[in-house]
C-alpha positions as CSV (number, residue, x, y, z in Angstrom):
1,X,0.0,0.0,0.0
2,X,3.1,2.4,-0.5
3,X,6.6,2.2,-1.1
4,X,6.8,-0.9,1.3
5,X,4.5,-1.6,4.0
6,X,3.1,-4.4,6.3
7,X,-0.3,-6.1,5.9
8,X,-2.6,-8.4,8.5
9,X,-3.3,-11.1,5.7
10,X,-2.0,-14.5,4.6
11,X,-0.1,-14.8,1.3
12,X,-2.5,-16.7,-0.8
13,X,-4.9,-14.2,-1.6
14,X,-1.9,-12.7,-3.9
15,X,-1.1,-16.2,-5.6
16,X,-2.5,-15.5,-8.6
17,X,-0.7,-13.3,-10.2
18,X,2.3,-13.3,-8.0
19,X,5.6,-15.8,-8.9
20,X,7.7,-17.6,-6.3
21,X,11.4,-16.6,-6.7
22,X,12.6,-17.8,-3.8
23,X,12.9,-17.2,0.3
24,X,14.9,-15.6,2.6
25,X,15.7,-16.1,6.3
26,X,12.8,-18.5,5.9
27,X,9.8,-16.0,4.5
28,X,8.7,-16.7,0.6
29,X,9.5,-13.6,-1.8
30,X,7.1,-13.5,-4.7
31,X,6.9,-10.9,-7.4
32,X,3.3,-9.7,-9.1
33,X,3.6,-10.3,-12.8
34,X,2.8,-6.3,-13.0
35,X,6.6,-6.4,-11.9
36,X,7.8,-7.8,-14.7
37,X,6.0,-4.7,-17.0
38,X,7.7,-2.5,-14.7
39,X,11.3,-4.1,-15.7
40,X,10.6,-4.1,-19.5
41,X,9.7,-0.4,-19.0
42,X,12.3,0.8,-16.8
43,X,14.9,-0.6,-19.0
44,X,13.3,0.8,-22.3
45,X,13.4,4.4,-20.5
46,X,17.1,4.1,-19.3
47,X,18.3,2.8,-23.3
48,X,16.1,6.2,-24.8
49,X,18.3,8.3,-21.8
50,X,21.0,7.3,-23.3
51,X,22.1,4.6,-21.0
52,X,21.8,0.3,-21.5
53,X,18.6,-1.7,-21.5
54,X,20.6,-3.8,-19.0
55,X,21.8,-1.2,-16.7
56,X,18.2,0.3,-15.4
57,X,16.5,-3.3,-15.6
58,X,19.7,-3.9,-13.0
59,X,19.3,-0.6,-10.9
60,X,15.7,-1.4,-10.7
61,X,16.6,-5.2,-9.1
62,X,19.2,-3.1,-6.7
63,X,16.0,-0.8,-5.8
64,X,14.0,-3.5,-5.0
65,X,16.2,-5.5,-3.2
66,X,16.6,-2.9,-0.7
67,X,12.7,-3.3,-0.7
68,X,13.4,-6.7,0.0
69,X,15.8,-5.9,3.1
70,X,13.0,-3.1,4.2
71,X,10.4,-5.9,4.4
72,X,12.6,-8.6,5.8
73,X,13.3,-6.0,9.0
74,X,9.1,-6.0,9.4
75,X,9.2,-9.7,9.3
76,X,12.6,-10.2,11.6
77,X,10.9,-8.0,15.0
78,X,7.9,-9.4,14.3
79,X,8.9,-13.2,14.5
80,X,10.3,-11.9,17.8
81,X,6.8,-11.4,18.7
82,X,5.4,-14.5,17.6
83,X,4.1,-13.0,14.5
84,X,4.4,-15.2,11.6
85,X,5.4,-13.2,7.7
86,X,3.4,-15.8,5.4
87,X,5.7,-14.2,2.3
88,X,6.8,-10.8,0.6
89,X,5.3,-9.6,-2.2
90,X,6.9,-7.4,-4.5
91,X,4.3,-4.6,-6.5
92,X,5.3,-1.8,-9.2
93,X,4.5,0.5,-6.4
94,X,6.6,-1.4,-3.5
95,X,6.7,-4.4,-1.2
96,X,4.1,-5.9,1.1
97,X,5.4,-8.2,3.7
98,X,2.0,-10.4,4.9
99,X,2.1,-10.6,8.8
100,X,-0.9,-13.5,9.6
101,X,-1.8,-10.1,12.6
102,X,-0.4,-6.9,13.5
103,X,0.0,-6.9,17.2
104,X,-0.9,-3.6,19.3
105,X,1.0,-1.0,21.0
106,X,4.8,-0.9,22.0
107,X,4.8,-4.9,19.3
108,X,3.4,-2.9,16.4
109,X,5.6,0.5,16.8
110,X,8.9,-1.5,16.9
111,X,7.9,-3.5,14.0
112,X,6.6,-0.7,12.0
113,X,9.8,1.2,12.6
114,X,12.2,-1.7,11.8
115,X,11.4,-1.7,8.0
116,X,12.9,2.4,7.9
117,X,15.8,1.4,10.1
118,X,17.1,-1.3,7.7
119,X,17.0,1.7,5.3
120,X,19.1,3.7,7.4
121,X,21.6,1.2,8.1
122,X,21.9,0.9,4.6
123,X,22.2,4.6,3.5
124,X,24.9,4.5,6.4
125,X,26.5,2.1,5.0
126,X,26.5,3.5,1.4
127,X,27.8,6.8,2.5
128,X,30.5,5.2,4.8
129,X,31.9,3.5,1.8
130,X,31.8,6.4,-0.2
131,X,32.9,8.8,1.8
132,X,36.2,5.9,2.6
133,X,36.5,5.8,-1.0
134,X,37.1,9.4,-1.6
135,X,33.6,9.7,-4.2
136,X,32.7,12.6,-5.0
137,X,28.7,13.4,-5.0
138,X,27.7,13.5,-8.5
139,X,25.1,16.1,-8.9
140,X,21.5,14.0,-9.7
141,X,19.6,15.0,-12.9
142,X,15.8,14.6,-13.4
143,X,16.8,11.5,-15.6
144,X,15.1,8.2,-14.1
145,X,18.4,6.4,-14.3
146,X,21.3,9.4,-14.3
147,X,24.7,8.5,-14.9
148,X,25.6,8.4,-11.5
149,X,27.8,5.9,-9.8
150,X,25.5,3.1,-8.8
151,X,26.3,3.6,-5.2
152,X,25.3,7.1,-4.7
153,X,22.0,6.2,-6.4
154,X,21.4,3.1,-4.0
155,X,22.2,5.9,-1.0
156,X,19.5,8.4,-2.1
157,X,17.0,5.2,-2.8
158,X,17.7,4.2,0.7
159,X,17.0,7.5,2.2
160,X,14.0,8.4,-0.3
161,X,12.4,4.7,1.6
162,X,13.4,6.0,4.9
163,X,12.1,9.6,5.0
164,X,9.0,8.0,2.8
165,X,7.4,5.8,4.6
166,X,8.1,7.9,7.6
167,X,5.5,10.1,6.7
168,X,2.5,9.6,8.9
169,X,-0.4,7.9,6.7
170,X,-1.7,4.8,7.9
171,X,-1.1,2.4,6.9
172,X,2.0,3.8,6.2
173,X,4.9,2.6,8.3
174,X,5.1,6.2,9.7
175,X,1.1,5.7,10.2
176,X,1.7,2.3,12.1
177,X,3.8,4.0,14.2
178,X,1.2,7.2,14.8
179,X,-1.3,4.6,15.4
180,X,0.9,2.5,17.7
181,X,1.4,5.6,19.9
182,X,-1.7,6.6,20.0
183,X,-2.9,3.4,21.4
184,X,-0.4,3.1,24.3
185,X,-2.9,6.4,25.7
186,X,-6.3,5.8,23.8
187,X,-6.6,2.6,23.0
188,X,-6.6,0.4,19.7
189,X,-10.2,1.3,18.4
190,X,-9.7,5.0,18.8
191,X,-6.0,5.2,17.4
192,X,-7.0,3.7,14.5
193,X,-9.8,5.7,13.6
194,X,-7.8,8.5,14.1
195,X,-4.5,7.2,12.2
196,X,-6.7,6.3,9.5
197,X,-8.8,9.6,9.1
198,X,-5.2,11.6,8.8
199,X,-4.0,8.7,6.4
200,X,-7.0,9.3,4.6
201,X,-6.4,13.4,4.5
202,X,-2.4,13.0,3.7
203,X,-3.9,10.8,0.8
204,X,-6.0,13.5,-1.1
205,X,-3.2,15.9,-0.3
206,X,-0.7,13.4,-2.4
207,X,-3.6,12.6,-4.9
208,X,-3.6,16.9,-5.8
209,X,0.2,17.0,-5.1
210,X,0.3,14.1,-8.1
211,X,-2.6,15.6,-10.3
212,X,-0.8,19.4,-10.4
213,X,2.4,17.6,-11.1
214,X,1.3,14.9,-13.3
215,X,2.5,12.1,-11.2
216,X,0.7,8.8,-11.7
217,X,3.1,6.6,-9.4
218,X,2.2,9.1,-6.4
219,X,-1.7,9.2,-7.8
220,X,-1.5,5.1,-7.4
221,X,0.0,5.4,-3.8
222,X,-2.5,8.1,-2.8
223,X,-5.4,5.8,-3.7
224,X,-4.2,2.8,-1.5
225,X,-3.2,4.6,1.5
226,X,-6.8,6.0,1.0
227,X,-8.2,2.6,0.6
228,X,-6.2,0.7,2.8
229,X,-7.0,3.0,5.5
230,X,-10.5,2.9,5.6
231,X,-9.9,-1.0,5.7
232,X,-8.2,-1.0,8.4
233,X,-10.6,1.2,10.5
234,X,-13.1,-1.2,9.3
235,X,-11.5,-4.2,10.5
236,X,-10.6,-2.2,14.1
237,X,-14.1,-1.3,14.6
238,X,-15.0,-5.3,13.3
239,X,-13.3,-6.5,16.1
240,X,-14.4,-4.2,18.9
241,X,-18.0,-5.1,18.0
242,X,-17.1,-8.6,18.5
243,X,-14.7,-8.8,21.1
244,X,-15.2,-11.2,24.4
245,X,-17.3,-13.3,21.9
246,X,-15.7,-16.5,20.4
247,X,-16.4,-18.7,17.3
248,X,-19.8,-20.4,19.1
249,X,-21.2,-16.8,19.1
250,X,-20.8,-16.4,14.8
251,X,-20.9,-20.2,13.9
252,X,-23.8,-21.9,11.4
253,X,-25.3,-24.8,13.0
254,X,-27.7,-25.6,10.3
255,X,-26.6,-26.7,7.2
256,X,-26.2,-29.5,5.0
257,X,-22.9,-31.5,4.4
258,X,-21.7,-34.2,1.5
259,X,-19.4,-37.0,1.4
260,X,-15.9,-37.7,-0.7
261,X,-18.3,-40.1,-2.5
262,X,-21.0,-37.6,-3.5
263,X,-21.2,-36.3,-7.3
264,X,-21.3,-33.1,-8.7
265,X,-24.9,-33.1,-9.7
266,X,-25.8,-34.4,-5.6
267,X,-24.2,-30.8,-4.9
268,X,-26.3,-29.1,-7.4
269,X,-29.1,-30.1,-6.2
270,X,-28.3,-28.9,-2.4
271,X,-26.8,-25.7,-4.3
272,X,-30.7,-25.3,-5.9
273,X,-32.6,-26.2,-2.5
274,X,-30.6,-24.2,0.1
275,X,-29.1,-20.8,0.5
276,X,-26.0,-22.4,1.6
277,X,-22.6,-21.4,-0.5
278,X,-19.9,-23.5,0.8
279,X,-20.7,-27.1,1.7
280,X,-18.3,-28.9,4.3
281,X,-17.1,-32.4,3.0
282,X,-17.4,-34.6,5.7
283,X,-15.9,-38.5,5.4
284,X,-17.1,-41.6,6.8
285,X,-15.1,-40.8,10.2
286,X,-16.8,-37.6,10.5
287,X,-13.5,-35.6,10.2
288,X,-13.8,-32.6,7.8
289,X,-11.8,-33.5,4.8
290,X,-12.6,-30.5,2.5
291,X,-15.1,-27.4,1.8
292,X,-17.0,-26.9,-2.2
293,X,-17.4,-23.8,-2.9
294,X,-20.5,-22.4,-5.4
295,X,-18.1,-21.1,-7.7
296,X,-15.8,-24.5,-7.6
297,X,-18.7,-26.3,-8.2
298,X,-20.1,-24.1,-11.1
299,X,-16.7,-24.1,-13.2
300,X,-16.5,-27.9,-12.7
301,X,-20.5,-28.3,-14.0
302,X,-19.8,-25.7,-16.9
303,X,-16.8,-28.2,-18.0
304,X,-20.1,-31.4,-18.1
305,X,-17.9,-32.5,-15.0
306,X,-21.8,-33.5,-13.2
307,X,-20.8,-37.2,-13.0
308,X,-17.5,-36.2,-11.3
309,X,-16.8,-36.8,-7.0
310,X,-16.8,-34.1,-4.9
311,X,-13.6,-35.0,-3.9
312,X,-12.0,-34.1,-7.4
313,X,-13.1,-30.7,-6.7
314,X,-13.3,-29.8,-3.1
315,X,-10.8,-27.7,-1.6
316,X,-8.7,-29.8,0.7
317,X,-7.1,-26.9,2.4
318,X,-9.2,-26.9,5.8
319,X,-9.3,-24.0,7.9
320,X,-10.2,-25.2,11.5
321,X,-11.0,-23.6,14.9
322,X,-12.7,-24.5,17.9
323,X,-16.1,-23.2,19.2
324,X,-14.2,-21.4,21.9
325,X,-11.4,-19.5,19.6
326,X,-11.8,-16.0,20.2
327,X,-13.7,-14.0,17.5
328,X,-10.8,-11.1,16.6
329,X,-8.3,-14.1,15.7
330,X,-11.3,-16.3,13.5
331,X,-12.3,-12.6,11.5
332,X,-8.0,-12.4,11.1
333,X,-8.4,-15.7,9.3
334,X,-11.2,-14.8,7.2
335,X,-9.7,-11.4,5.9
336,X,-6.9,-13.3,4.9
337,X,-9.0,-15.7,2.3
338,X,-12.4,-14.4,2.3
339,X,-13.7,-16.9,-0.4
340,X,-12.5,-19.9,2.4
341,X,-15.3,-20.8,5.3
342,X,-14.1,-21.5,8.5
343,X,-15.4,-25.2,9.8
344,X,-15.7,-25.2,13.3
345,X,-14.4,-28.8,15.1
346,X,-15.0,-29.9,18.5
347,X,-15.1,-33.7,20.4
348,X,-17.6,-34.6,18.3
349,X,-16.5,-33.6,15.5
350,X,-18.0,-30.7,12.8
351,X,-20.2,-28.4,14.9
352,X,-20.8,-25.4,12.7
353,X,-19.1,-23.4,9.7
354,X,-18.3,-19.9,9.6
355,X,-18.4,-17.4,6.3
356,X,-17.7,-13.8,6.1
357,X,-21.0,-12.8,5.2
358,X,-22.7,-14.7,8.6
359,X,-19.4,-13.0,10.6
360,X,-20.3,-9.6,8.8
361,X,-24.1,-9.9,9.9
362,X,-23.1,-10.7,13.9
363,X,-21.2,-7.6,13.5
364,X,-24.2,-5.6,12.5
365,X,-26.4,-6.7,15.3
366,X,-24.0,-6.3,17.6
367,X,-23.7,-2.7,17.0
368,X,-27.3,-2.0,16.7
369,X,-28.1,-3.9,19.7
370,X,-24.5,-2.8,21.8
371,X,-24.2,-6.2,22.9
372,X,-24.0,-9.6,21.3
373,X,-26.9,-11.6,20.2
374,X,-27.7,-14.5,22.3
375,X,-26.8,-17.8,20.6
């Protein structure tokens, strides 16, 4: 959501159009096809300055590792905090590393500020060596890639990400760290709706800062600070409405289940006769070996599939919790793969299924009626 940032979602949401291209200090790195454009283009604008394809499409891999570094800082304190980084994704417009939660307070300010101090220790670096080496500073043009040594433009990349993502709009780093301070005197709910309504104003301010200049990339950041903060406040006030409650509160208890065994066209019919989207696949032991989706089981009818098993379809990635897991962590779960129900296990086995849209309508009702509905 800006030049590199931290988000409270799970990697596989961005599968799809992102490519593994390896890990480091255990976390996945991916890149977003849209990356790839970036590289063609960054490298056609350094050859027509007068430079080498080569040389920008490099410059631009020396950018973004120090992206890479930025997001790996994020990811290092928050391990030390029990936070797991399900992978890093690189964007044309920066890096997301994916924390499965973003703790509160004094957890959430160091983190936040790790990802900038990678960026200084780097720029320190740079200019140590420089300075060692007797360089001289260049004098930077208003070309993309100037004919400046390599290092000096690595230093003033470093220091751009640094003083950048200072700046306070949530969900900013600089905005993290607003929010994180706010909280340690007003608490989490009210920090963040008042992190996100200044993200929100720094946003327009960039969006007419980029429209005077003609500046697309900053037009691009404005919109997903301005986006991502309202989602954030969103999920803040989400989980005030529904905290002290736990998965028993939101969970389905009626709805109808198939076997491994069952066809296509036995789904289709439950499909036709219930309101029910996601079916649990249940096995002859009465574990939970799978959820269908409506949209897994369209695409496999529209390919005459009818005659097919569930089990060739179903998604066999369960997401599990029990009745007493606390609300706050089962809605973290669902914002990270909305399309995915949660399947509720106990003693005896399946005892109810959660979806986003039942979870979004115990929110409601709590609100309107200030406390929780009564199972």
């Amino acid at each position: 959501m800006s030049e590199s940032g931290q988000e409270a979602q799970p990697a596989r949401r961005g599968w799809t159009w992102s490519i593994r291209v390896g890990s480091l200090l255990g976390v996945p790195i991916r890149v977003h096809v849209t990356f790839l454009i970036l590289l063609l283009w960054f490298g056609n604008v350094s050859a027509q300055q007068g430079g080498s394809f080569l040389a920008g499409v490099a410059f631009l891999l020396l950018l973004f590792g120090c992206v890479v570094l930025h997001e790996l800082g994020h990811a290092t304190v928050a391990r030390r905090y029990g936070v797991k980084t399900s992978e890093i994704v690189l964007y044309p417009i920066g890096g997301i590393a994916r924390l499965d939660r973003i703790p509160s307070g004094k957890a959430e300010l160091l983190i936040a500020l790790a990802g900038p101090a990678v960026n200084l220790v780097l720029a320190a670096l740079l200019w140590t060596g420089l300075r060692l080496a007797n360089a001289r500073w260049p004098g930077f043009d208003n070309q993309l890639v100037s004919a400046a040594p390599i290092a000096w433009q690595l230093l003033a990349v470093n220091l751009s990400l640094l003083f950048f993502n200072l700046i306070p709009a949530f969900p900013m780093d600089g905005g993290r760290v607003l929010r994180a301070s706010l909280s340690i005197f007003l608490g989490q709910t009210r920090a963040t709706t008042i992190a996100s309504r200044i993200g929100q104003g720094l946003a327009v301010l960039f969006a007419v800062f980029a429209l005077l200049q003609r500046q697309p990339f900053l037009l691009l950041i404005a919109f997903f600070v301005f986006v991502g903060a309202g989602q954030e406040e969103a999920f803040q006030r989400g989980r005030a409405a529904v905290r002290g409650l736990t998965a028993r509160e939101a969970m389905v208890t009626r709805f109808e289940t198939l076997a491994p065994q069952d066809s296509l066209e036995r789904a289709a019919e439950l499909l036709l006769a219930t309101h029910q989207q996601d079916f649990p696949v249940v096995d002859l032991w009465g574990r939970v070996a799978g959820t269908l989706s409506r949209a897994a089981l369209l695409s496999a009818l529209s390919s005459g599939g009818r005659d097919r098993s569930v089990l060739e379809v179903m998604d066999r990635e369960v997401t599990e919790v029990g009745a007493e897991t606390p609300l706050d962590e089962v809605l973290t779960r669902l914002q990270g793969n909305p399309q995915r129900p949660i399947v509720v296990v106990g003693e005896r086995g399946l005892e109810g299924m959660i979806t986003l849209d039942n979870f979004g309508e115990l929110i409601e009702v709590s609100k309107r009626l200030g406390h929780p509905p009564s199972a």
